[in-house]
Each structure stands twice: as C-alpha cells, then as structure tokens.
Wavefront OBJ file of the C-alpha trace (Angstrom):
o trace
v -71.952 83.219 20.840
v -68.168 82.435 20.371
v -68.173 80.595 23.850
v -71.110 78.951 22.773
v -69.851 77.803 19.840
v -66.142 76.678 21.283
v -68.219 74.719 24.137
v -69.908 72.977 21.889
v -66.999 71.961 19.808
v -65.679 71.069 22.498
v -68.338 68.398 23.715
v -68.280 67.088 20.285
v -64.485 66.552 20.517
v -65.254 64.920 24.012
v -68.043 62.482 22.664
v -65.706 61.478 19.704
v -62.527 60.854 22.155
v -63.879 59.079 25.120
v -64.943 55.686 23.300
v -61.856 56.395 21.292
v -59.621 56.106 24.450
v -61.702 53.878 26.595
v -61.296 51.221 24.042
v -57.276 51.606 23.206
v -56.876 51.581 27.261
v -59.479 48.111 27.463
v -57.867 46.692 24.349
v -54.479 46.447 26.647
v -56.589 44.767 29.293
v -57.182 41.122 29.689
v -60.133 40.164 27.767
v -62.865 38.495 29.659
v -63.724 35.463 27.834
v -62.519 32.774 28.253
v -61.522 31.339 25.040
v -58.755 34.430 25.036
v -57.278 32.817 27.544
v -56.164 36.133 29.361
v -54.840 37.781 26.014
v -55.317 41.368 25.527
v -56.704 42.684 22.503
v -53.830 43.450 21.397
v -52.017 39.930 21.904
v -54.998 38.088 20.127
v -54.276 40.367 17.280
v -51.153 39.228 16.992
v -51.848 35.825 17.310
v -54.152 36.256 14.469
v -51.198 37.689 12.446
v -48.917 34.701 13.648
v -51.060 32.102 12.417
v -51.765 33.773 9.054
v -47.829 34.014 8.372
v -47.958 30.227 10.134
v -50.650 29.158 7.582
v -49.503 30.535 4.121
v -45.568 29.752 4.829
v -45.671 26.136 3.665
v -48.106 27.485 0.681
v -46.266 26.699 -2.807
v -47.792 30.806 -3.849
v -47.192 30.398 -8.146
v -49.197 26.865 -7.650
v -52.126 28.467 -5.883
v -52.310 31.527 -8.022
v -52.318 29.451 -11.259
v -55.345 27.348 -9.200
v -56.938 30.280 -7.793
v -55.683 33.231 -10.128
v -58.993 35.887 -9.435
v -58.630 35.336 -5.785
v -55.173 37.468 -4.754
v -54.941 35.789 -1.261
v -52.195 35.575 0.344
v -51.576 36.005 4.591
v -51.159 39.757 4.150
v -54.996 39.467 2.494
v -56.069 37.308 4.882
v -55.222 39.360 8.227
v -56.422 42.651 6.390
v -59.687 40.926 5.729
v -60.094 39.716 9.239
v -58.919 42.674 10.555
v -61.694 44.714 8.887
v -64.153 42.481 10.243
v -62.986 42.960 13.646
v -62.839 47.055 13.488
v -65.924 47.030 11.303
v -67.606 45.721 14.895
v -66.024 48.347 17.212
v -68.380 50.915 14.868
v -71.482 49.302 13.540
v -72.073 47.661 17.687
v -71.431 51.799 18.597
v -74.120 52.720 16.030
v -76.133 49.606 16.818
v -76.516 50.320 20.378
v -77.331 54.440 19.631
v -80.155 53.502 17.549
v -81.745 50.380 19.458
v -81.896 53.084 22.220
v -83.035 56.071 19.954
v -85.891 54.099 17.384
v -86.443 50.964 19.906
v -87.657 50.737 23.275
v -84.460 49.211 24.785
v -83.261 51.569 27.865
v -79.863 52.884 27.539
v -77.222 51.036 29.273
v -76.037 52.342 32.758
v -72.520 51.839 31.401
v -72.434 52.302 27.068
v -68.439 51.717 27.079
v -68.403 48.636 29.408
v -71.651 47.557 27.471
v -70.017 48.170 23.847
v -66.965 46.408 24.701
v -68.776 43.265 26.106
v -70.890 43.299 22.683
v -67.599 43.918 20.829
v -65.895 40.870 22.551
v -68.849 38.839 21.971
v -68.440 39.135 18.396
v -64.579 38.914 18.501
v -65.372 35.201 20.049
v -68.096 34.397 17.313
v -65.295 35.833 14.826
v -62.896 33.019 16.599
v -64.852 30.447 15.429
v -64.176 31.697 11.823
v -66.173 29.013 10.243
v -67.565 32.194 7.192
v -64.598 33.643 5.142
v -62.282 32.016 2.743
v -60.945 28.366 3.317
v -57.377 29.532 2.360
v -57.693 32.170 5.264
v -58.673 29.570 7.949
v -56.348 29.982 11.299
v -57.156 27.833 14.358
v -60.644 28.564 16.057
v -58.466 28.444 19.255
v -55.617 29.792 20.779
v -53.038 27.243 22.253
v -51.804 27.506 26.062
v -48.016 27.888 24.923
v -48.702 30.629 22.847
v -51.283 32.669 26.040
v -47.942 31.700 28.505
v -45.512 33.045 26.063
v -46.845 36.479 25.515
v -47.562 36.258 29.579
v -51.375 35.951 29.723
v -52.660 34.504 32.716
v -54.568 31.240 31.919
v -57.983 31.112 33.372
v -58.331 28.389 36.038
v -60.701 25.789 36.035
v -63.489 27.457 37.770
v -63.044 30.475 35.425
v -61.603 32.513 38.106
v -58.192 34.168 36.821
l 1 2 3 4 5 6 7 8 9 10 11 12 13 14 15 16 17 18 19 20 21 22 23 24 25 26 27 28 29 30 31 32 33 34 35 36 37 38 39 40 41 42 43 44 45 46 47 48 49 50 51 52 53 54 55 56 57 58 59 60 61 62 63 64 65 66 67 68 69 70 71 72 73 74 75 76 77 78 79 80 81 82 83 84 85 86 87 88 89 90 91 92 93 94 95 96 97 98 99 100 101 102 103 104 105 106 107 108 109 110 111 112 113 114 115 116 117 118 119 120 121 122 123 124 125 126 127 128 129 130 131 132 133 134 135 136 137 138 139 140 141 142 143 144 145 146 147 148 149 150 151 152 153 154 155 156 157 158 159 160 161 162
C-alpha cells in the first residue's frame, strides 16, 4: 500500500512538473510568430517592461493623480496588470484544453504541451494588440527591429523563414 501510495504521489508530482518545465525551457525559445520577431518569451517580457518605464517617464505623476486620483496607475501597475493577463493564459488555456477534451467531443491533441503553447502564443499576440485595458497603460502594439537586434533575436525574413 505504501508503494502504492508513493507511486502515485509520485505521478502527481510528474503531471504538475512537466508543463511546469516544458514551458520555462519554450519560454527561452524563439517564439514562432511572427510579430515577436524572434524574441523569446522572456525578451518580449522585457520589452513589455521597457516600454511601460518608456511610457510613464515623461508622465508629470502629482498632475495625473490629482486627474485620475481612484485609479493608482503608474508603470509598475501597468506591467503587473499585463503581466497577470499573460500568466492568467498559461492556466485557464491548460484547463481549457482538459475540459474541451473531457465534457466536449474534441480529441485530445497528439502533442498537449506543443498544442498549449501554440494556444498560449496565440493569445500573447491578441494581447499585443492591447487595444482592452487602460489608455494610460497603452505600450506599442509592435515591437521595433532595433530593439529584436539588440537583445539578438533573429528577424524573420521576408518569406517568414528565420
């Protein structure tokens, strides 16, 4: 019963670690869309950071409080908020795709990590667009070719071949 018991614990520990390190190692790959522009996950989260900071440093903070006092924004706000939204997706697309395939008819993916991650990066590109949230927290809805070369991504070529 004890071997039983320690086997089991030890699939669940499994099931909860694999997605867990599948998506830190494919967050430090090249993402595949092409509007990253070769960024990693990583990189295009700190290019999110970057153009917070870039966005609220010319902000005159006492004038906009007094304008907007209930509101509390400021870039620190901003990138938590956004970051929520993007880590919110790595779990609801997990529990998404569990129970499309347990209540619907939808036949579970060959590959669920590769499949999660390309729904995950989906939504980081709809997230890009960032046309919802507030219009203090609005960043570019792309990311320039100077910054991709300066953190070393490889820019996609015109056929969308990198």
């Amino acid at each position: 019963m004890k071997t039983l018991f320690k086997l089991t614990l030890l699939a669940f520990v499994l099931a909860i670690m694999t997605p867990i390190a599948f998506f830190a190692w494919r967050m430090g790959q090249p993402m595949d869309a092409p509007e990253f522009k070769g960024l990693t996950y990583y990189q295009y989260s700190t290019w999110i950071r970057e153009e917070y900071d870039k966005a609220w440093e010319d902000v005159d903070m006492e004038a906009y409080q007094a304008k907007h006092p209930e509101s509390g924004l400021d870039a620190d706000a901003c990138a938590n908020v956004d970051f929520v939204l993007h880590g919110a997706s790595v779990f609801s697309l997990g529990l998404d795709m569990i129970l499309a395939n347990i209540l619907g008819d939808e036949p579970f993916p060959a590959h669920p990590l590769l499949t999660w991650w390309q729904r995950f990066e989906a939504i980081q590109v709809a997230l890009l667009d960032n046309a919802g949230g507030y219009p203090a927290c609005r960043i570019p809805d792309s990311i320039s070719d100077d910054y991709a070369l300066s953190v070393g991504a490889k820019l996609p070529s015109e056929n969308g071949a990198q």
